[in-house]
N, C-alpha and C positions, 0 to 999 in steps of 0.2 A: 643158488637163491640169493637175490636182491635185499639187501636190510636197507630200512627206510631210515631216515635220522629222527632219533627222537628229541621230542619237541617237549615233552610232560610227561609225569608217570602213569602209567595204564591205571586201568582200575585192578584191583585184585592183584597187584604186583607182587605181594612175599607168596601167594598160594598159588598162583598161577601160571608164575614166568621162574627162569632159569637166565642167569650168567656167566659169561664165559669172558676174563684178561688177556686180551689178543696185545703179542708182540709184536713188533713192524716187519712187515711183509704184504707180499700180495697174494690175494685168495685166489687159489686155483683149486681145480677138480684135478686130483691124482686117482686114474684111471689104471690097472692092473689087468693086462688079457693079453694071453699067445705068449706068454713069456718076456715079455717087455712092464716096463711101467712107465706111464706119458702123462703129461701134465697137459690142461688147459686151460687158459683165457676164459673172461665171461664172454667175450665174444666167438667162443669155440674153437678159438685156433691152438693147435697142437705145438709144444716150445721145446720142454727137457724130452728125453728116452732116454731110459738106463732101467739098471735092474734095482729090483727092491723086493724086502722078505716077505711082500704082499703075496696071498695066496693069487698064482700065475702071471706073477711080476716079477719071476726070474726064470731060467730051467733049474733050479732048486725043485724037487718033486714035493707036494705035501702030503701029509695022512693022507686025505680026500682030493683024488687028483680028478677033473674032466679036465678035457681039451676046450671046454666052451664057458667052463667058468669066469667069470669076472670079476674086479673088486672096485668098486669105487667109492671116492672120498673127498668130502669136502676138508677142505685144509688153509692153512696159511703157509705160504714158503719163504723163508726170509733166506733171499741171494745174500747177505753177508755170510753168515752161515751156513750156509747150503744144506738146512733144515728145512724141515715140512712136522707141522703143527697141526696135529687133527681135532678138526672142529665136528663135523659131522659125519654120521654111516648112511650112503647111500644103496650099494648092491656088496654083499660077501657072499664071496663062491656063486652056488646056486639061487642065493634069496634075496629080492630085491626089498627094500625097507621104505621106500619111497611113498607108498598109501600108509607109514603107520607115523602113530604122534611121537613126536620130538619126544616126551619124556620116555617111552621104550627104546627108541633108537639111542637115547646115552646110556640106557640101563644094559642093553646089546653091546655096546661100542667098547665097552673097558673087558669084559670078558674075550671078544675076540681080538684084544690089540695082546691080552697078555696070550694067545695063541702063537703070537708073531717071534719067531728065533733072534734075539738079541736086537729088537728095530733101533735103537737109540745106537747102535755101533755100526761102523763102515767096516765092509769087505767086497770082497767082489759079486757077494750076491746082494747087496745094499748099500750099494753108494750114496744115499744120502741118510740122514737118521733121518727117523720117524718118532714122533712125540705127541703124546697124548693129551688134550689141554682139557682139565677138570670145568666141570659143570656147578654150579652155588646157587644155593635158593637165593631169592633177589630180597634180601633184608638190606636196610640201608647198615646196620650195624656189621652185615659180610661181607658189603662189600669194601667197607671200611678195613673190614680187618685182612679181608685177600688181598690187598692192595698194598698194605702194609708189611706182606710177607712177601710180594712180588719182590725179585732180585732182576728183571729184566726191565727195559726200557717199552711202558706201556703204548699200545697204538691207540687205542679204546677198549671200550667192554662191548661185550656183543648182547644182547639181552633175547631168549627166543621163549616163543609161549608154548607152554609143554606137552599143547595138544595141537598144536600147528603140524602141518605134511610137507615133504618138502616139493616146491614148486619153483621153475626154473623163471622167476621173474621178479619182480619187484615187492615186495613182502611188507606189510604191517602189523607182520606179526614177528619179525624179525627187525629188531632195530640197535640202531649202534650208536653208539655215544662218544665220543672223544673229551678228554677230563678236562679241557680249557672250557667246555660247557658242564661240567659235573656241578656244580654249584648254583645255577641258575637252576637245570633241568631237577636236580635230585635233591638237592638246598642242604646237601656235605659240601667242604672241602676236600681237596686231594691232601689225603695224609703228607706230612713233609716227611722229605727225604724220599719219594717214589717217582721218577723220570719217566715222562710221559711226550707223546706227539701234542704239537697243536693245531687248531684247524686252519686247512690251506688253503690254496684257491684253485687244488683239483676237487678238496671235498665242497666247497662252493659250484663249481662246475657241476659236480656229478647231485649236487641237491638241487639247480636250477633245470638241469634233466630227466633228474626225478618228479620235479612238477610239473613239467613241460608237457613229459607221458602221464600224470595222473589227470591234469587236465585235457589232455585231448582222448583220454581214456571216457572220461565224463563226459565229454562233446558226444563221444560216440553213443555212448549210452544213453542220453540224451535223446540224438538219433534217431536211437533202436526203440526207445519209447516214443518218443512222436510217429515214426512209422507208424508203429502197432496201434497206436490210437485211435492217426486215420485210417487205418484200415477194419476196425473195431466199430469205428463213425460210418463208414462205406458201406460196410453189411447190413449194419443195422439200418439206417435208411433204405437201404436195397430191400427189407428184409418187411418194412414198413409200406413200403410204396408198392410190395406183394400183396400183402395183406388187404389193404385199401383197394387195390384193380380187383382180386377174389371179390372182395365184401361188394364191390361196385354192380360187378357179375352177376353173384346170388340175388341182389334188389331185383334187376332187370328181369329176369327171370321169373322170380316171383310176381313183376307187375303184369306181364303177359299171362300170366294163367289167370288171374283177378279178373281180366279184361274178357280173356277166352268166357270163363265162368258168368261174369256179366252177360255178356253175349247169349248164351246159352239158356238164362233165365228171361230175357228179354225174347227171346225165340219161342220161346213156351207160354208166352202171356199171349202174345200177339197169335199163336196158333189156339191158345182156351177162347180166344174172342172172337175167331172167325166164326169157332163151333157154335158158341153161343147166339152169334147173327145167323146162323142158319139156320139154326133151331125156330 
């Protein structure tokens, strides 16, 4: 899922939304099935394979073993450390989480990671650690104070709404901040002393693509409503110009029987007046 850059606070932001302090790395989907675990791209393509204490992301057996279980996860992987930082729960084992809101998927998420056999250490069935990245209600005073206890070098905050689904596309309900805007966007400073990213010119990039597809998204829709309109406009005159040839019909009709009738009483006058001359 796509986070949009935010530009202003939501409305409803301390009740409604949740925060997440992303370290530098890149977001990938860690995928667990067949005894492997593989990482992807937002573009889909397939990078790492190794094993990990993901349930059927190693031959490690677990309590509940299928052959067709899956697990996957949205995450951040920072190549310097060759950690992987979990942000979100997409599928564990049998159950896929993907139809339910953001806030049960974080209330799920910490219970099954503490299922996981030592994920924060490397062996041969977990070659990279796995790390679980906490969730904060979105008060400007927490994120003041998470930030002040961060000991790592911040990427941005991730902000997601707590009844958002997850959807594999561009999201505005998922938005990300980088702190060289936190003071315009949130009207805090970044606590001194907390080392953070600033904004690039791929995050430039990747917001001028963002609008590129939100506006040609609207072209479309646009579109799909003007189709529908004339074709809504085409029926209804079709529908009109039935109505009027019917209506045209039933006159015609009715003025031939008037006539016949005329007819018929003009035929009975002229036959009472023969009678009458012959009389």
């Amino acid at each position: 899922m796509q986070s949009t850059f935010m530009e202003n606070i939501p409305e409803n932001f301390a009740d409604e939304w949740l925060f997440v302090v992303c370290p530098p790395g890149k977001r990938r989907l860690l995928v667990a099935a067949k005894d492997f675990t593989e990482t992807y791209n937002s573009a889909g393509a397939p990078e790492l394979k190794f094993r990990s204490c993901l349930p059927n992301g190693s031959h490690k057996l677990c309590d509940v073993h299928k052959i067709d279980d899956l697990t996957i996860l949205d995450t951040v992987y920072s190549p310097e450390k060759k950690r992987f930082f979990i942000v979100d729960l997409l599928h564990w084992r049998h159950y896929p989480y993907y139809d339910t809101e953001a806030e049960f998927r974080f209330f799920v998420l910490p219970s099954k990671y503490s299922e996981l056999d030592r994920p924060t250490e490397i062996d041969d069935d977990n070659e990279h650690p796995l790390e679980l990245l906490e969730k904060y209600p979105c008060t400007l005073e927490k994120i003041e104070e998470v930030l002040k206890s961060t000991t790592f070098k911040v990427e941005g905050l991730l902000f997601i709404k707590k009844d958002s689904l997850y959807v594999t596309k561009d999201s505005e309900e998922v938005l990300w901040l980088k702190l060289d805007k936190m003071e315009k966007v949130l009207g805090v400073k970044v606590p001194e002393g907390v080392t953070f990213a600033n904004t690039n010119s791929r995050d430039e990039k990747r917001r001028t693509e963002q609008e590129d597809r939100k506006k040609l998204k609207l072209e479309r829709m646009a579109a799909r409503q003007k189709e529908a309109a004339d074709k809504a406009r085409r029926l209804a005159e079709a529908e009109l110009k039935s109505k009027e040839e019917n209506a045209s019909e039933e006159n015609g009709e009715g003025g031939n029987d008037n006539t016949e009738a005329c007819d018929g009483e003009r035929g009975s006058s002229a036959q009472q007046e023969e009678n009458e001359g012959g009389e």
